[in-house]
N, C-alpha and C positions, 0 to 999 in steps of 0.2 A: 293648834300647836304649829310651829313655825319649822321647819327644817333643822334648824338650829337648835331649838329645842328638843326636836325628836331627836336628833344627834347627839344631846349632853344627857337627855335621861338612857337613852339606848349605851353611852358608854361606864352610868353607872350601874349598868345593868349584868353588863355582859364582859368577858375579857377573851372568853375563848368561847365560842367564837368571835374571829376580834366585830367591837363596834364600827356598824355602818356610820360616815360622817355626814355633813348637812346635805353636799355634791350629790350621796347616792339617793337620798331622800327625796332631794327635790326631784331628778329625774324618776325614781320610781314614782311617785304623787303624780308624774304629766306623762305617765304613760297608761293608756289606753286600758280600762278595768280595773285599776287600784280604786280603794279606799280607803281612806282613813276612820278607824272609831279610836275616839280618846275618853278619859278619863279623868280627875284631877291627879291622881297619881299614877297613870299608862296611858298607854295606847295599843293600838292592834293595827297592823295593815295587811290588807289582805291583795287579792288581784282573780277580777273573772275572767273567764274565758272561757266560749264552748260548752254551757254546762256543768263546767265545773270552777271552784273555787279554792286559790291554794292561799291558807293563812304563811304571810311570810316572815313576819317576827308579833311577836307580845312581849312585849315589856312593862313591868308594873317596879316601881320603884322599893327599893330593898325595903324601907321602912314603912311601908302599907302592904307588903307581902302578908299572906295569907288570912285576908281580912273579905276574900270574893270577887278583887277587883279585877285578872285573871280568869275566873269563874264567870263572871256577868260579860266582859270584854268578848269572849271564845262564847257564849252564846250568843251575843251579840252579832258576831261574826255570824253563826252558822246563819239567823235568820236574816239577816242580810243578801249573804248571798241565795239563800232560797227566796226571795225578794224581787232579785237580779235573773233568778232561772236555772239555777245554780241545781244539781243532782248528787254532785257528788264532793266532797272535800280533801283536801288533801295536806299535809304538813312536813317538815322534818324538822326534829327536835334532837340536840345530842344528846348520844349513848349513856353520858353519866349524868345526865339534867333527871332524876327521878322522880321529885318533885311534877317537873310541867308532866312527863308520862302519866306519873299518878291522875293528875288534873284533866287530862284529855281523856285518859280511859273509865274515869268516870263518868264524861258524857259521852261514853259510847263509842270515842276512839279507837280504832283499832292497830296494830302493825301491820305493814303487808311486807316489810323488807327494812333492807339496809343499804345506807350507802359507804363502804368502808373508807375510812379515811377523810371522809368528806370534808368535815371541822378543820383537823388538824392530822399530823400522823399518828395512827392510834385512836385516833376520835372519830367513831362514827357516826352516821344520822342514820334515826329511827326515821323510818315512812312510818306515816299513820292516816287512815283512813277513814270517813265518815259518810258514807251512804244517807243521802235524802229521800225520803219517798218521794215523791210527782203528787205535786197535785191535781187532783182530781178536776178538770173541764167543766161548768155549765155545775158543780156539786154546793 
């Protein structure tokens, strides 16, 4: 997917928090630990660093919502960056997004915090957390 395109599905995706346009896309994509996994209807971008790995949006398009594509993309994610050397995960998702909460805390996501306001005034982000095991050397 092209910048452009991750910019028109990410704006019918989302409105609050507003959509990233093609500008922020491409420079995230050339900067140092992103990845991109896509979909025919989403995508995921994530970014390593140090061990650990923060998913920065998923986006799956309104009309193949809850059909796994979400589901497979966020595992997808996770063994990727276990892949990369990655331990730990990390995300923030808003306050009234229930759905994605639902989705992450069934694979094991957890909360560790909040960030007030973050979204919008009033809108907060959920931290949420996913602990990798290490793998095992020479096993």
């Amino acid at each position: 997917m092209t910048p452009d395109q991750l910019a028109a599905l990410h704006a019918r995706c989302f409105t609050t928090p507003r959509p990233w346009n093609a500008d922020e896309f491409s420079a995230l994509l050339a900067s140092s630990g992103s990845f991109l996994l896509t979909r025919h209807d989403g995508f995921l971008l994530g970014r390593f660093v140090a061990e650990e790995a923060e998913l920065l949006t998923l986006a799956v398009a309104p009309e193949a919502r809850r059909r796994g594509h979400g589901l497979a993309l966020t595992r997808e994610f996770a063994a990727t960056a276990r892949a990369m050397g990655a331990c730990d995960l990390f995300l923030e998702v808003a306050a009234d997004n229930h759905p994605a909460q639902a989705l992450y805390a069934a694979l094991g996501w957890r909360e560790t915090g909040r960030r007030r306001g973050y979204y919008a005034p009033g809108l907060d982000a959920v931290v949420m957390h996913l602990g990798l095991a290490k793998q095992q050397e020479g096993g």
